[in-house]
Each structure stands twice: as C-alpha cells, then as structure tokens.
VOGU-3710 file (C-alpha; in Angstrom, 3 decimals, decimal comma):
1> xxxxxxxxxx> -16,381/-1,988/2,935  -16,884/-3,983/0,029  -14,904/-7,033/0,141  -12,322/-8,114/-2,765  -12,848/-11,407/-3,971  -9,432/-13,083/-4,448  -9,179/-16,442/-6,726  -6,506/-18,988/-7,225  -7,338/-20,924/-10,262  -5,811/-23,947/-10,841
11> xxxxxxxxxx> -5,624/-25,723/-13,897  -5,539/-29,250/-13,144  -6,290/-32,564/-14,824  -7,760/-35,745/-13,377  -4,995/-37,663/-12,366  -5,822/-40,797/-15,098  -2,977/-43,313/-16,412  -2,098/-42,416/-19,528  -3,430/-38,684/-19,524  -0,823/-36,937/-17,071
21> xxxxxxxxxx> 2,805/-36,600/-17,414  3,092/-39,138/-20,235  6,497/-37,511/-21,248  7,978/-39,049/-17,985  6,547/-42,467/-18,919  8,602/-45,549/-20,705  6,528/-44,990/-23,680  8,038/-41,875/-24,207  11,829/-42,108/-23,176  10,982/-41,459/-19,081
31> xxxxxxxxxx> 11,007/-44,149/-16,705  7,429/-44,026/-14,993  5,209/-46,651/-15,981  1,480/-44,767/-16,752  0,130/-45,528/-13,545  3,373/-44,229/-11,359  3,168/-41,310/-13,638  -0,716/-40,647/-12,512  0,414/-41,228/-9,011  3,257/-38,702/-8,605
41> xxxxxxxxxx> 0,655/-35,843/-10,468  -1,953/-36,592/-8,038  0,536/-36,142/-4,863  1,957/-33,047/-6,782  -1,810/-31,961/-7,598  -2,763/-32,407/-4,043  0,614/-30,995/-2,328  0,079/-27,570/-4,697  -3,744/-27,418/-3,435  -2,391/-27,505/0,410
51> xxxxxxxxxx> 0,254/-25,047/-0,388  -2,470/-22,813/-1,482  -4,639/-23,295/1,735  -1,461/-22,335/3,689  -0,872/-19,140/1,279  -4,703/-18,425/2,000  -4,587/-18,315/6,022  -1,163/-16,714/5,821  -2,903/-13,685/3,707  -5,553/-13,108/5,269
61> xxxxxxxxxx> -3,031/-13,231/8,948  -1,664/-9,894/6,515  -2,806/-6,688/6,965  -3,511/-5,477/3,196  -1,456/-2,200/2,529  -4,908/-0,742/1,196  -6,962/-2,075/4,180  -9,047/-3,703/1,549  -11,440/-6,471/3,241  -9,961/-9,605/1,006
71> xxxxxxxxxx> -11,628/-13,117/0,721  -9,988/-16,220/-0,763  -10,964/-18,670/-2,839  -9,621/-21,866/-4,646  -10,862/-22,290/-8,059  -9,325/-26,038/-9,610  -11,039/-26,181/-13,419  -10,367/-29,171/-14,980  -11,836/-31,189/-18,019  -13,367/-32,926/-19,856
81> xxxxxxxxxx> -16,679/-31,416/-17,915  -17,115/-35,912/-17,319  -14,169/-35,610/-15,175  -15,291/-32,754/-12,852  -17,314/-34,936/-10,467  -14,159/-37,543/-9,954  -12,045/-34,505/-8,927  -14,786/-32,848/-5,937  -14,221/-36,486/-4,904  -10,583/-36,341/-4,815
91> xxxxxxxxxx> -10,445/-33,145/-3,366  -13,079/-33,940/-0,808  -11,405/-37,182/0,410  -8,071/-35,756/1,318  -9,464/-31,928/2,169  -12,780/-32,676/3,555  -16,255/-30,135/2,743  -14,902/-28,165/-0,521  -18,008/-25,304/0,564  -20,384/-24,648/3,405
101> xxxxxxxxxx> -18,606/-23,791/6,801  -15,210/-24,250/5,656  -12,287/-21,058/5,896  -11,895/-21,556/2,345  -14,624/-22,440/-0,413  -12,896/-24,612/-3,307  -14,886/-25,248/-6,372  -14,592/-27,232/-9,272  -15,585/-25,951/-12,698  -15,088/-27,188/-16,453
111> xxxxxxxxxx> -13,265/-25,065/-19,379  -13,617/-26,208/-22,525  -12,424/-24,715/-25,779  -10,862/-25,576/-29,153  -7,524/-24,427/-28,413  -5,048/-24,054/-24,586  -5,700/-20,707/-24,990  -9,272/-20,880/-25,303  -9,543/-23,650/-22,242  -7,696/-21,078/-19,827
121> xxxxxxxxxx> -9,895/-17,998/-21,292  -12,590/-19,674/-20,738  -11,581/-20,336/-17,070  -10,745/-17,098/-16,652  -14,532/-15,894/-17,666  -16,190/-17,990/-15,496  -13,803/-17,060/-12,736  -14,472/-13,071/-13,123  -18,581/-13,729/-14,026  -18,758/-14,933/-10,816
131> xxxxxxxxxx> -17,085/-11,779/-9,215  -13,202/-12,098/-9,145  -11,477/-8,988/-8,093  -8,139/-10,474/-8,792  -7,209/-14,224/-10,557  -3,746/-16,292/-9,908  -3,441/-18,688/-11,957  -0,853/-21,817/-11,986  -0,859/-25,102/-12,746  -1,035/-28,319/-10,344
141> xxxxxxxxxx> 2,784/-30,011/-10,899  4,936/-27,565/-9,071  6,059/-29,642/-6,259  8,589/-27,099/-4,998  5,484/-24,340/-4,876  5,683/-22,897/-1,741  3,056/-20,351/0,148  5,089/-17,368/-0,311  4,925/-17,434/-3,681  1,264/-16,992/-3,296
151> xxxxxxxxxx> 1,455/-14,477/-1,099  3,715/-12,391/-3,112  1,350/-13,020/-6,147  -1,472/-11,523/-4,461  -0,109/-9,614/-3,051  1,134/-7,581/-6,384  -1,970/-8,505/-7,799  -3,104/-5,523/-5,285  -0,278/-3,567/-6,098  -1,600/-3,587/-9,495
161> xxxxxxxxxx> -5,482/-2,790/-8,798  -4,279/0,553/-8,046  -3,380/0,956/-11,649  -5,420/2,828/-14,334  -5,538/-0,092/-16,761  -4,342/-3,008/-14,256  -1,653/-5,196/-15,393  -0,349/-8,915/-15,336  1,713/-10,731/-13,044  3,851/-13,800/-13,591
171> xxxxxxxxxx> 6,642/-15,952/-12,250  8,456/-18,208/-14,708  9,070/-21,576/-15,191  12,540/-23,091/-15,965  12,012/-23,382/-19,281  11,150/-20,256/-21,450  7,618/-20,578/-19,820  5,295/-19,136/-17,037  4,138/-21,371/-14,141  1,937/-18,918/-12,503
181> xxxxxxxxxx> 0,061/-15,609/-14,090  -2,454/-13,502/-13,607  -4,281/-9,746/-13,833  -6,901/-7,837/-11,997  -10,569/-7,150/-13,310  -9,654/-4,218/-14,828  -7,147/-5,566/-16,762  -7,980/-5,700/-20,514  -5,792/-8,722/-21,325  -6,334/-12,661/-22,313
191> xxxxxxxxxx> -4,548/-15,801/-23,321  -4,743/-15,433/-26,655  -1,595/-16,176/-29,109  0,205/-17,410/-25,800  0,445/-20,797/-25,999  1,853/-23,002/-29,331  2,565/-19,174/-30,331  2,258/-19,615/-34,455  5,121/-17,125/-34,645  7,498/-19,533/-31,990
201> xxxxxxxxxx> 7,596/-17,601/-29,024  7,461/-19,347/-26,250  4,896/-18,686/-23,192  7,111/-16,898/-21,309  7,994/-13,975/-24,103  4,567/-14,091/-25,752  2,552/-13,093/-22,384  5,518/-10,132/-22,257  5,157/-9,604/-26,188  1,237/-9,288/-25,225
211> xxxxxxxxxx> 1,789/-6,846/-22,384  4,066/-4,508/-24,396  1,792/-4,078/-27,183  -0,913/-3,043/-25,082  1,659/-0,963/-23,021  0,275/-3,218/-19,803  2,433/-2,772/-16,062  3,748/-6,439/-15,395  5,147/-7,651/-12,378  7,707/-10,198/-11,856
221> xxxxxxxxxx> 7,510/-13,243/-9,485  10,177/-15,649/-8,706  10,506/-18,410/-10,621  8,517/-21,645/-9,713  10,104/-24,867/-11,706  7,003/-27,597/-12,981  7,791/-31,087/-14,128  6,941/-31,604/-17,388  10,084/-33,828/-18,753  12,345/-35,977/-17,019
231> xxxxxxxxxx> 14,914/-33,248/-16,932  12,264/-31,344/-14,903  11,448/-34,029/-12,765  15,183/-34,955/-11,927  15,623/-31,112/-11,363  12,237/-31,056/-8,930  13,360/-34,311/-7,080  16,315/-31,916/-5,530  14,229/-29,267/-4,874  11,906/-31,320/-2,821
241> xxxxxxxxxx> 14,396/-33,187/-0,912  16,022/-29,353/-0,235  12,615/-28,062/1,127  12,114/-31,214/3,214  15,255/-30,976/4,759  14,775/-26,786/5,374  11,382/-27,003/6,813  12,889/-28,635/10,049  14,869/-25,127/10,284  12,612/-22,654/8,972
251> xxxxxxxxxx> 8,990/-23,900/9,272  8,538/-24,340/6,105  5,874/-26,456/4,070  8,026/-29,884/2,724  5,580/-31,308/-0,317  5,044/-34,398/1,815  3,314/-36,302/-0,789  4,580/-35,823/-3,321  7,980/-36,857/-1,452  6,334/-39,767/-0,210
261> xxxxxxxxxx> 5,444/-41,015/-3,687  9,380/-39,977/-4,964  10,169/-42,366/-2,478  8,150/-44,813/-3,290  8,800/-45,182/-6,819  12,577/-45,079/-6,229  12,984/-41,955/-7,715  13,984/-39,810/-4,733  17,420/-39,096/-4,912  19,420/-37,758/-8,443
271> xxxxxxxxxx> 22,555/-38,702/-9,116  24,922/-37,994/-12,743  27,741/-39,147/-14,038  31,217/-37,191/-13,639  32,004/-35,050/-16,737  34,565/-32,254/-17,683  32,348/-30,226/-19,491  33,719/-27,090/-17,958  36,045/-24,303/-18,323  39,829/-25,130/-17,927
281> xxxxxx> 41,147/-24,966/-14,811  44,972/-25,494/-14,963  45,844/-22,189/-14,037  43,678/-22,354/-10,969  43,874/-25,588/-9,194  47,104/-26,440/-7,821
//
C-alpha cells in the first residue's frame, strides 16, 4: 500500500527584534519592547511546533477511515533563505535531530516571492514537488492551537481526497481571516488574489470567493485565534490561561511557553475597565 505523505507547513519567521509582532511593540501603540516582542513569538513559534508533534502521534494512534498507510511530516519555511540555518538551530536545540531516526522528520525550507501570495505558493510547490499527498498550512502565533485542531484538519483533508477535483479546508481566525488552510494534490487551487485582496476582501472571504468560482468542496474548521494586535494578544492571554487551567482536568496540551514568557513579561492576566455599553436592563434586574 502506497503510503500518503501528510505535511504541516508552517509559515514561520525567525524570531529577530524588530521583525516579529512589531504591532504589539511601543513603537507602534503596544506595550512590548522589540526584544519581549521576539521573545513571546519564539515561545508561541515553538509551543505551535509541539502542538503539531502531539497532533502527529495522536494521528497516526487513528485508524484512517480509508485504511490509507499515512506518514507525517513538519514542514516550517521561513525567509529570507539567510535565516533558514538560524531556525534548524532553534528547532534543533529545543526538539533535538529535525531528520534521521526521529518519529517525525521536520525540515526547513525557504519561499521567496514578490508578493504573500507568491511566498506561500511557492511553499506550497516545494511542499507537493517533494511528494505531498495532502498540505496544512498555519502560521506559528496561535498560542491557543491545540492538537485536535490538527487532527480534524487532516483528517478532512482525507475526507476531501476522495473528491473528483479535491477541495480546500480552513479554520478562521478572529478577524475576517484564516489561521490554518489547506487542499489535497489534486486540488487545482493557489494563493493567488488572497492576501492584500486589490478588490478589499479580506483572507477569509477571498479563499471562499476563490473556491466558489472554481465550484471547489471546502470544509470548515473551528476557529483558531493568532495574535497579531494587542487586541489579539489580550484576547490570546485568556485563552492560554483557560487551557492551562483545563489541561489539569482534561489532559490537555497548556502552551507552556508561551505562558511562561506571558508571565514573565507581566502580561499574563487581562483586566478592563467597567463600562455600560450594553443593552438596557431596567426591566430585567430587580
């Protein structure tokens, strides 16, 4: 039996001062200084790459509807192609061999391109010329990621195989975009037009705009928040405290570092001010 060739590909950036989540720093109305900012992305970077280690072993503990013979793989592609060395050393130190005798090969490749679009096609190309049956992609600042969502990605991913032309899958993010998509190999679809849409639709609409015209099946994942503002990060903070606190009932995965770093920076715990922004409520409360 031929075995399917599953990849995660994560898009990921090194995690340099002044190159990753500058919309949380002071420069740019957050509260992070650069360097704090590059230290929460690299515990949310390396929390999201766990996750998907956990996802792996609990798929392949799954017995695939279609007895297909599945392998895993983690795919991180990051750039400029300078960078890609610094980030097999990153991912070595805290995970150990990336390939070799290990359950689960990670590699590290480059995209480049002149546009987002073209950076994640080109990922995407690599990723299928070197066999992909099926791709899930997501970014590497979802703290709140947890292995199910994986699962159920691949999961309809080989729903999806069984389909004449394929189709897409994707969970969204909390704000009009996607946090995690992908398709099959015989899926005739790319990333083109998706992101800075030039006719303002946002991610979320324009992979669904894409998938309509082309009359494409598309299934729908839960939503997985990222942290892109400081509205997102306050948002995330809660999250993570939730899933730290639920893993001691349910066994869940708590994103340990990234909480660890939360906590260092001061920045664990969310609190606003009282309001009355809401609907009246004389005739209710007595």
């Amino acid at each position: 039996m031929k075995t399917r060739k599953n990849v995660l590909l994560l898009f990921s950036k090194l995690p340099e001062a002044g190159r990753v989540k500058t919309r949380l720093t002071v420069e740019r109305g957050g509260v992070l200084t650069q360097e704090d900012a590059a230290a929460l992305y690299e515990s949310m970077l390396l929390d999201v790459v766990a996750v998907c280690l956990a996802a792996f072993d609990a798929c392949t503990r799954r017995l695939p509807a279609d007895g297909a013979n599945d392998a895993y793989e983690l795919v991180v592609s990051t750039a400029p192609a300078a960078n890609a060395d610094a980030m097999r050393g990153l991912l070595e130190r805290e995970f150990g061999p990336l390939e070799g005798d290990v359950a689960f090969p990670m590699h590290v490749i480059t995209d480049a391109g002149a546009s987002f679009d073209a950076h994640y096609n080109d990922a995407f190309a690599q990723c299928w010329d070197a066999g992909a049956d099926c791709i899930l992609s997501m970014g590497a600042d979802m703290p709140a990621l947890t292995p199910d969502d994986v699962v159920r990605g691949f999961a309809a991913l080989h729903e999806l195989e069984h389909m004449d032309a394929g189709g897409i899958v994707l969970a969204p993010d909390q704000e009009m975009g996607v946090s995690i998509v992908g398709w099959t190999r015989g899926t005739s679809f790319d990333h083109e037009g998706v992101f800075y849409n030039p006719s303002g639709l946002t991610v979320l609409p324009a992979y669904i705009e894409k998938a309509r015209e082309a009359n494409l099946p598309a299934i729908w994942l839960p939503p997985v928040p990222d942290v892109d503002t400081m509205a997102d990060l306050m948002h995330n903070v809660t999250l993570v405290d939730a899933l730290d606190y639920c893993s001691r009932f349910d066994g869940g995965r708590a994103p340990a570092r990234t909480l660890a770093t939360l906590r260092e920076l001061g920045c664990d715990e969310v609190r606003v001010p009282p309001n009355d922004l809401m609907d009246p409520r004389d005739a209710i409360d007595g």
